[in-house]
N, C-alpha and C positions, 0 to 999 in steps of 0.2 A: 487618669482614670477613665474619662470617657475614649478615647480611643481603645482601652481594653475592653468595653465594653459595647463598645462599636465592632468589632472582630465578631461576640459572640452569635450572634446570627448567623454570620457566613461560616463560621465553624460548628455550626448547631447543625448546618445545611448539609457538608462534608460526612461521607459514608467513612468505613472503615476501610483503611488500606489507602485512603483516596491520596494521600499524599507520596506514597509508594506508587502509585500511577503515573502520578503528574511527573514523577524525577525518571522514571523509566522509560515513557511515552514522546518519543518527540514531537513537536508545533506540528499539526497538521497542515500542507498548503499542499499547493499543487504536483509541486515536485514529488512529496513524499506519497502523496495521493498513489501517482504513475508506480511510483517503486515498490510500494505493496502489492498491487495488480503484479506488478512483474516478477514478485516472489511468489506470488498464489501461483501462477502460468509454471515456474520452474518445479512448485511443489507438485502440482498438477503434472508432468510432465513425469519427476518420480529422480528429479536431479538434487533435489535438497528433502530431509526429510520435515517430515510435519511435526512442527513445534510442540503439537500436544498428545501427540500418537508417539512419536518418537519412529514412526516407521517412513520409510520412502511407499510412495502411492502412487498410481500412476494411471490418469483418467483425462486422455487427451482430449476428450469431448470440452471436457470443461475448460484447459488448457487454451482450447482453440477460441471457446465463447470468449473466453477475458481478453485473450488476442484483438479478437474482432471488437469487444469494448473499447480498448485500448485505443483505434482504428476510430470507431468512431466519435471516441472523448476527441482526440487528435481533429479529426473534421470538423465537428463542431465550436470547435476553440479558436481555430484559425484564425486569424487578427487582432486577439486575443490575448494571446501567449506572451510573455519576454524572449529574448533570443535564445536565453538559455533554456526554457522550459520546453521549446520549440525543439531545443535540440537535442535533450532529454528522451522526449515522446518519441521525437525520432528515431535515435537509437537502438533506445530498448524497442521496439518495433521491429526492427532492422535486426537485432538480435534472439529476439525470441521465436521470429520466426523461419529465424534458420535454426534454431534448439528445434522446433516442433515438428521440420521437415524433418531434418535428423532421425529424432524418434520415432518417424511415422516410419521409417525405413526398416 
């Protein structure tokens, strides 16, 4: 009995839907971090469309800010990082800003 009523707090706290968040939502960390930034750059960009317009957009200005975000999360992190997330930043780096030369053409 006290465990059921130990829960109710933290489910007093809980908004509506909140548990449809948490199962849809992946662990935020670093990696996932980088990978949103690099899907905002492709939406930006006007290569995937936008999740809640449902249209392709295409605003390389902004594209270009996240890039150089990207650029300097990457710098600042330096010693930092695991190998892997080192080589993450890398990549997508290395990829989107050959997507942005591209489009800039």
């Amino acid at each position: 009995m006290e465990e059921k009523e130990a829960r109710k707090p933290a489910e007093a706290a809980k908004g509506p839907g909140d548990e449809k968040t948490s199962e849809t939502v992946p662990p935020l960390d670093f990696s996932t971090f980088i990978l949103s930034l690099s899907t905002s750059v492709l939406m930006n960009l006007g290569l995937i469309e936008n999740p809640v317009t449902k249209k392709t957009e295409e605003e390389p200005e902004v594209a270009k800010q996240t890039i150089d975000l990207i650029s300097l999360l990457q710098e600042k992190t330096k010693g930092n990082l695991s190998e892997q997330e080192s080589r993450l930043i890398e990549d997508m780096l290395h990829e989107l800003r050959l997507l942005y030369v591209k489009s800039a053409q």
